[in-house]
BALOBA-1460 file (C-alpha; in Angstrom, 3 decimals):
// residues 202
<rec num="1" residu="x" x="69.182" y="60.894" z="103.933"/>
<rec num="2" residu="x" x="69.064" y="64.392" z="102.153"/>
<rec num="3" residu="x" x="69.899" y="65.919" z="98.811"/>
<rec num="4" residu="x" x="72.578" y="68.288" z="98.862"/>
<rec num="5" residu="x" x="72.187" y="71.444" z="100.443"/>
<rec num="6" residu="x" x="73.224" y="73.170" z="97.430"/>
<rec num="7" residu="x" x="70.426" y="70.739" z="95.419"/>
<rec num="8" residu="x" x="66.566" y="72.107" z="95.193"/>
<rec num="9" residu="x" x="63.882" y="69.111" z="93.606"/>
<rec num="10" residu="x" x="60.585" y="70.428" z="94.630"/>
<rec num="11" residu="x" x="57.900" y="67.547" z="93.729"/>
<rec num="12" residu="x" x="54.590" y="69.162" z="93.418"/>
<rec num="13" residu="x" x="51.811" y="66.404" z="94.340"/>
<rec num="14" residu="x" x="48.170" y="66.777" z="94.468"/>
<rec num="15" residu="x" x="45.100" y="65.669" z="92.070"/>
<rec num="16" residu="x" x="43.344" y="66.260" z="88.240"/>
<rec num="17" residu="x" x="42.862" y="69.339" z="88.075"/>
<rec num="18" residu="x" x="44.953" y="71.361" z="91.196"/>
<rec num="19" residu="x" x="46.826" y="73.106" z="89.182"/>
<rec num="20" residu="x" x="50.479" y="71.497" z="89.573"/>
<rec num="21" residu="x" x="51.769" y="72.588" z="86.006"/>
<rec num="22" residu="x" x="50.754" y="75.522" z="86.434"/>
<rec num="23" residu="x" x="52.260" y="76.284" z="89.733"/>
<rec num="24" residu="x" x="55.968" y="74.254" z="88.607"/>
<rec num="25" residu="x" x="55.625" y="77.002" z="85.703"/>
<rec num="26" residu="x" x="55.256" y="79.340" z="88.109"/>
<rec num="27" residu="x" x="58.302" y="78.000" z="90.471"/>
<rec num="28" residu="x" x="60.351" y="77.655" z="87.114"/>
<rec num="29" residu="x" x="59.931" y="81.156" z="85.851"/>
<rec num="30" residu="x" x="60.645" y="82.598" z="89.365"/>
<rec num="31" residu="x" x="63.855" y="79.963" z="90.555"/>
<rec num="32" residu="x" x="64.995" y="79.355" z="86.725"/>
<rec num="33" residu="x" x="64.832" y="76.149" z="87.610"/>
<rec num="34" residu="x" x="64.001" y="73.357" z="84.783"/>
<rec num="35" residu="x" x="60.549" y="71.199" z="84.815"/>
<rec num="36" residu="x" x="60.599" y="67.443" z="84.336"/>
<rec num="37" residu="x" x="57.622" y="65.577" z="83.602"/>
<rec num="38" residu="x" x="55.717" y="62.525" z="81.870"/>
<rec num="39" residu="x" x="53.908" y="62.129" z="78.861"/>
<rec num="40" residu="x" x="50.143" y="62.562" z="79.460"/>
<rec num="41" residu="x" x="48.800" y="60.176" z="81.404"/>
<rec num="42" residu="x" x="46.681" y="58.128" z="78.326"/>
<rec num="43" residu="x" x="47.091" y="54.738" z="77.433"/>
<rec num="44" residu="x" x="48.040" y="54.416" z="73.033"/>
<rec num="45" residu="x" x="48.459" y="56.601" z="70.209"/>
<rec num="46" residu="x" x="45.579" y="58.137" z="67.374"/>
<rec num="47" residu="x" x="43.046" y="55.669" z="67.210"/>
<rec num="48" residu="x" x="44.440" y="53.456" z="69.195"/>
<rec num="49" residu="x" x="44.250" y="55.685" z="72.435"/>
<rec num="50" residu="x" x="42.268" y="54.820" z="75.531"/>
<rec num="51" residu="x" x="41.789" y="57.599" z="78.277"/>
<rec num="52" residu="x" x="43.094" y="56.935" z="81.949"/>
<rec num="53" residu="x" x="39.578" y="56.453" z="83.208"/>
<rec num="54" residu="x" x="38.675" y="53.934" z="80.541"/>
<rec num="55" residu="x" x="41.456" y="51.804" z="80.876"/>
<rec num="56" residu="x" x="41.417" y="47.544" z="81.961"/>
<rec num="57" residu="x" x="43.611" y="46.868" z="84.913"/>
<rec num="58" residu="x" x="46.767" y="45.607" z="82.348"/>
<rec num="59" residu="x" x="46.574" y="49.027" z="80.512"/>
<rec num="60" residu="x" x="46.502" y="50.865" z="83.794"/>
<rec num="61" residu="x" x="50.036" y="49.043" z="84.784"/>
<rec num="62" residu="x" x="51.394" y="49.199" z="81.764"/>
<rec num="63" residu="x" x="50.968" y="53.083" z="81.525"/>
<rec num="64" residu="x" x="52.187" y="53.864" z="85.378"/>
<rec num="65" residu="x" x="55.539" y="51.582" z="84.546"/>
<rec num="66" residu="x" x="55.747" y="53.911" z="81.896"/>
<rec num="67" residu="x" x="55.493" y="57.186" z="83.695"/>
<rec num="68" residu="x" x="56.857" y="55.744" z="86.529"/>
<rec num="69" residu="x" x="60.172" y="55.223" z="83.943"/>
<rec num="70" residu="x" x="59.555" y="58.388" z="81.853"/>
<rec num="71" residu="x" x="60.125" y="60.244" z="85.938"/>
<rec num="72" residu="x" x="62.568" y="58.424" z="86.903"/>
<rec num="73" residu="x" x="64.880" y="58.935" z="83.611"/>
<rec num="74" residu="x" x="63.742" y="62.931" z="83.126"/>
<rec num="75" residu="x" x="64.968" y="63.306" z="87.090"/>
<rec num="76" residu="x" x="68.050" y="61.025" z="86.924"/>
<rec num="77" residu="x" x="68.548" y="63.261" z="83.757"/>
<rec num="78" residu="x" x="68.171" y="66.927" z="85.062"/>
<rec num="79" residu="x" x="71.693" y="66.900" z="86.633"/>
<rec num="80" residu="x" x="71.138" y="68.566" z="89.589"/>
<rec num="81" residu="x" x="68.104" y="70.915" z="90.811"/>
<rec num="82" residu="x" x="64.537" y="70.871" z="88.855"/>
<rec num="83" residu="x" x="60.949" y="71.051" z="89.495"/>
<rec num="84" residu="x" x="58.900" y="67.807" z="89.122"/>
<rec num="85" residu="x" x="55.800" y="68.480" z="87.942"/>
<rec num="86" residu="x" x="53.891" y="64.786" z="89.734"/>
<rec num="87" residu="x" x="56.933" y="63.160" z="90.892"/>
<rec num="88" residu="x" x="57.012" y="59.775" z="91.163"/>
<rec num="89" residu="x" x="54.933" y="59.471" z="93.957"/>
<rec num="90" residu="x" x="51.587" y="60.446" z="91.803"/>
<rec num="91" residu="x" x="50.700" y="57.658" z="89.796"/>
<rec num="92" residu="x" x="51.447" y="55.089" z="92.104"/>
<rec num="93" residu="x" x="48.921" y="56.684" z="94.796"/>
<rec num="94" residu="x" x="46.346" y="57.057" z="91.657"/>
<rec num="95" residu="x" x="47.242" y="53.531" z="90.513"/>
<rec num="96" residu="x" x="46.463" y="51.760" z="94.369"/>
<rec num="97" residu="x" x="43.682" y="54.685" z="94.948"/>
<rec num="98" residu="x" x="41.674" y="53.133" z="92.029"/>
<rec num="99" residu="x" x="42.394" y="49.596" z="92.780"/>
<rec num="100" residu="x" x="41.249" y="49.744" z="95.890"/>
<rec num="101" residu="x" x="37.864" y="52.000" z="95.446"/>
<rec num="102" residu="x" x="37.196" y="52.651" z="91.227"/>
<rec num="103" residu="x" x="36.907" y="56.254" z="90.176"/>
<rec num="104" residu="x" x="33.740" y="57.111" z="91.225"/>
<rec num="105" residu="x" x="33.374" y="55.620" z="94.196"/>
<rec num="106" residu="x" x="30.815" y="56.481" z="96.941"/>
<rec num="107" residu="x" x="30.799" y="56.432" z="100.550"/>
<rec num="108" residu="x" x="28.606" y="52.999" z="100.318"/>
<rec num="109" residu="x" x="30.957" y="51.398" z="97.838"/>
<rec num="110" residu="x" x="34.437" y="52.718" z="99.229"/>
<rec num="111" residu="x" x="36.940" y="49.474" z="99.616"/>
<rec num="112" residu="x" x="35.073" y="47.418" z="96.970"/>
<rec num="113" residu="x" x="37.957" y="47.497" z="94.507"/>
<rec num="114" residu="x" x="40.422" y="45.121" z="93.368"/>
<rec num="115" residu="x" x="41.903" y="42.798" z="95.419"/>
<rec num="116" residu="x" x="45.150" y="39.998" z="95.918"/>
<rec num="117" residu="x" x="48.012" y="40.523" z="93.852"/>
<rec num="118" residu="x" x="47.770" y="43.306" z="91.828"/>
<rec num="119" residu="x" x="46.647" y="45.369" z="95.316"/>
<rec num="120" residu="x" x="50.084" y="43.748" z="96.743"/>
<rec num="121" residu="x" x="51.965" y="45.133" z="93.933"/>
<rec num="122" residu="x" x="50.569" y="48.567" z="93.766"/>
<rec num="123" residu="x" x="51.456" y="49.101" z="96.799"/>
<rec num="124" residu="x" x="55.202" y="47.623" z="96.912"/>
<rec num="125" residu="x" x="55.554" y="50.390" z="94.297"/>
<rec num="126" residu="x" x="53.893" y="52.720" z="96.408"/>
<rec num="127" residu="x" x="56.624" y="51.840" z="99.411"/>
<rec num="128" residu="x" x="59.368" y="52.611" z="96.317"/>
<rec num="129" residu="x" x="58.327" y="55.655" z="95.312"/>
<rec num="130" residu="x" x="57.965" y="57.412" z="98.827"/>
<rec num="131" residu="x" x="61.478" y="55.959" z="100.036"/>
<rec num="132" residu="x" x="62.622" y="57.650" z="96.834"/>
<rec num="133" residu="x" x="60.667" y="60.818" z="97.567"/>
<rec num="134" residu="x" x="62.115" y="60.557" z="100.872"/>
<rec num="135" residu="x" x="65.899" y="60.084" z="99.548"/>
<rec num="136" residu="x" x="65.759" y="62.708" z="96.561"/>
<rec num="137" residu="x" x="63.440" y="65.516" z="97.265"/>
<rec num="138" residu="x" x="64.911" y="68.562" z="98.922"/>
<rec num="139" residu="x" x="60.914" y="69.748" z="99.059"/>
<rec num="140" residu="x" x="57.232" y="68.255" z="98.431"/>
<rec num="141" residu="x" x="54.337" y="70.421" z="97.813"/>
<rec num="142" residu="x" x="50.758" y="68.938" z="98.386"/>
<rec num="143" residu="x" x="48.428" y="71.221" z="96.244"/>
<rec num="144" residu="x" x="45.107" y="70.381" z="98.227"/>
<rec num="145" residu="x" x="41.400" y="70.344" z="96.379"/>
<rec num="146" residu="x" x="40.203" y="73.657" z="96.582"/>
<rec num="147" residu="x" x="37.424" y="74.064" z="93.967"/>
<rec num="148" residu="x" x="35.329" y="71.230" z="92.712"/>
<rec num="149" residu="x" x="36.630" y="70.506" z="88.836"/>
<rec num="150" residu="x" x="34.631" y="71.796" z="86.215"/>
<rec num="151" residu="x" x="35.239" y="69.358" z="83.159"/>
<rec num="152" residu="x" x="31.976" y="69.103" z="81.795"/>
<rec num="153" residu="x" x="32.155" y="64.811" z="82.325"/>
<rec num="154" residu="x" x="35.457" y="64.844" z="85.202"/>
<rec num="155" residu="x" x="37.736" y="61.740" z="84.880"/>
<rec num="156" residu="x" x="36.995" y="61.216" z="88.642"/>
<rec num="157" residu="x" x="34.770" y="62.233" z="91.189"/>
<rec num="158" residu="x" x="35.018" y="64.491" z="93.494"/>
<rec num="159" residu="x" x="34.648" y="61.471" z="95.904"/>
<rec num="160" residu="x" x="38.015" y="60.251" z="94.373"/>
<rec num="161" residu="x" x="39.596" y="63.857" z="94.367"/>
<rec num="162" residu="x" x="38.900" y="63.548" z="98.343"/>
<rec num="163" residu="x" x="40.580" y="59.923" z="98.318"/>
<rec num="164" residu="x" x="43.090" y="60.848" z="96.324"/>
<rec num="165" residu="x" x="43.792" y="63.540" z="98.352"/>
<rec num="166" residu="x" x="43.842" y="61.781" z="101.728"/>
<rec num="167" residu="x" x="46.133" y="59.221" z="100.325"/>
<rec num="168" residu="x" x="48.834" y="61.557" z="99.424"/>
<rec num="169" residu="x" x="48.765" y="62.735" z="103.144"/>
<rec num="170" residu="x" x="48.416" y="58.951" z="104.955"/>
<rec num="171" residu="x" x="51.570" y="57.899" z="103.125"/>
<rec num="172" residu="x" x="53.723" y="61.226" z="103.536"/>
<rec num="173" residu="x" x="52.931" y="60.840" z="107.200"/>
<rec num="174" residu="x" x="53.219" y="57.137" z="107.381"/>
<rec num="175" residu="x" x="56.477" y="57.667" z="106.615"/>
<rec num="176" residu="x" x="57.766" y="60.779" z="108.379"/>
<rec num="177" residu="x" x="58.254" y="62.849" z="105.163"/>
<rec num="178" residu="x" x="57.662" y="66.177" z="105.305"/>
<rec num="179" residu="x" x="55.680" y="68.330" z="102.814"/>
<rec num="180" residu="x" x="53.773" y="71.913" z="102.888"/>
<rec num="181" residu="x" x="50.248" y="72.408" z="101.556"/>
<rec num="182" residu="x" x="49.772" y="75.349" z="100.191"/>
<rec num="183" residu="x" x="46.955" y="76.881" z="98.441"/>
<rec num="184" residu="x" x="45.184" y="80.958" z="97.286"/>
<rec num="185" residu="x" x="46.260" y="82.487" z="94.446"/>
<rec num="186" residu="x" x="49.217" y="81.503" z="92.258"/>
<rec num="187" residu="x" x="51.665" y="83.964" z="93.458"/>
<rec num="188" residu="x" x="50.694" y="83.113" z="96.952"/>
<rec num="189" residu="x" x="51.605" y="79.731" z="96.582"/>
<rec num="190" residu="x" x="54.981" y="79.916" z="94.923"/>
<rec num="191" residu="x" x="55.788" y="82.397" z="98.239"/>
<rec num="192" residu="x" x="54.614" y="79.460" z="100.661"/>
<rec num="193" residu="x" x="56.750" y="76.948" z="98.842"/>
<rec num="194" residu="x" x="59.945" y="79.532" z="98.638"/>
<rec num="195" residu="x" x="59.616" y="80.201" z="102.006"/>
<rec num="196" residu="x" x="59.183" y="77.020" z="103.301"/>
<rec num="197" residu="x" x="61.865" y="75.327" z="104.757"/>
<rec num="198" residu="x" x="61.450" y="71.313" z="105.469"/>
<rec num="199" residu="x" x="63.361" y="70.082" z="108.660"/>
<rec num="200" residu="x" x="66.554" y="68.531" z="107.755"/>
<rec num="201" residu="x" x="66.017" y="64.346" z="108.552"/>
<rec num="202" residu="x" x="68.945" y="62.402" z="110.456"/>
């Protein structure tokens, strides 16, 4: 299944720190077309707030059901064509990415993460989001890891950023979906995307 021909939702995927707001700005200012997006990705309000990486497994569900809803709605919403800055797809990937390995995992420790049902569940959600992907977006950019991040204590490790990465790409082509990577300067990559022109599925 395909959107409309006359529909464009380009869902810009890719990790902390790859610069996908600041390439659907970029896609927005040249197409006119509108953003969507979630709230930041933090669990609570003023004192109350925990960051992503701090969070216990229940605040870490609790917050992608929420974005995964806040998506959904601002999509369902746009009436048409827009520019999803994540897409659904993002947190879900995060969410079973950091189950299954933490968020700074190393090469000896990779696969020691959480296992039974909460594994199960992440990724039943993960199969929901890419069918959607599948059925909704007319494009999906993968913004890959080009320069390490430069936070002066990351959220993740570069480790992760290479998981997180890979994990994109294993479900996209698990399940036949197409997507461009593109990468260079910020003009360069709003070309790549333009110009790129996903075969139509049957």
């Amino acid at each position: 299944m395909n959107p409309p021909v006359d529909i464009e939702r380009i869902a810009i995927i890719g990790c902390y720190g790859n610069g996908k707001s600041t390439l659907a700005k970029a896609l927005s200012e040249r197409t006119g077309l509108p953003v969507v997006h979630a709230s930041p990705m933090q669990y609570g309000e003023g004192t109350q707030k925990v960051t992503l990486e701090n969070c216990s497994l229940g605040q870490l569900f609790e917050l992608t059901l929420r974005r995964h809803t806040e998506r959904l709605h601002a999509e369902t919403s746009a009436n048409g064509s827009y520019i999803s800055d994540g897409s659904l797809m993002h947190e879900w990937v995060y969410l079973l990415t950091r189950l299954e390995h933490e968020r700074f995992p190393t090469p000896e420790t990779m696969g020691q993460g959480v296992n039974g049902t909460a594994l199960e569940l992440a990724q039943s959600m993960v199969d929901v989001s890419f069918n959607y992907a599948r059925n909704t977006y007319s494009k999906i950019v993968l913004l890959p890891n080009e320069v390490p991040l430069r936070d002066a204590s990351p959220p993740i490790s570069e480790h992760f950023r290479q998981l997180l990465n890979a994990g994109f790409k294993t479900h996209l082509d698990a399940r036949d979906i197409p997507y461009v990577e593109t990468w260079g300067t910020v003009g360069a990559r709003v070309r790549k995307v333009l110009d790129w022109q996903p075969p139509r599925r049957t």
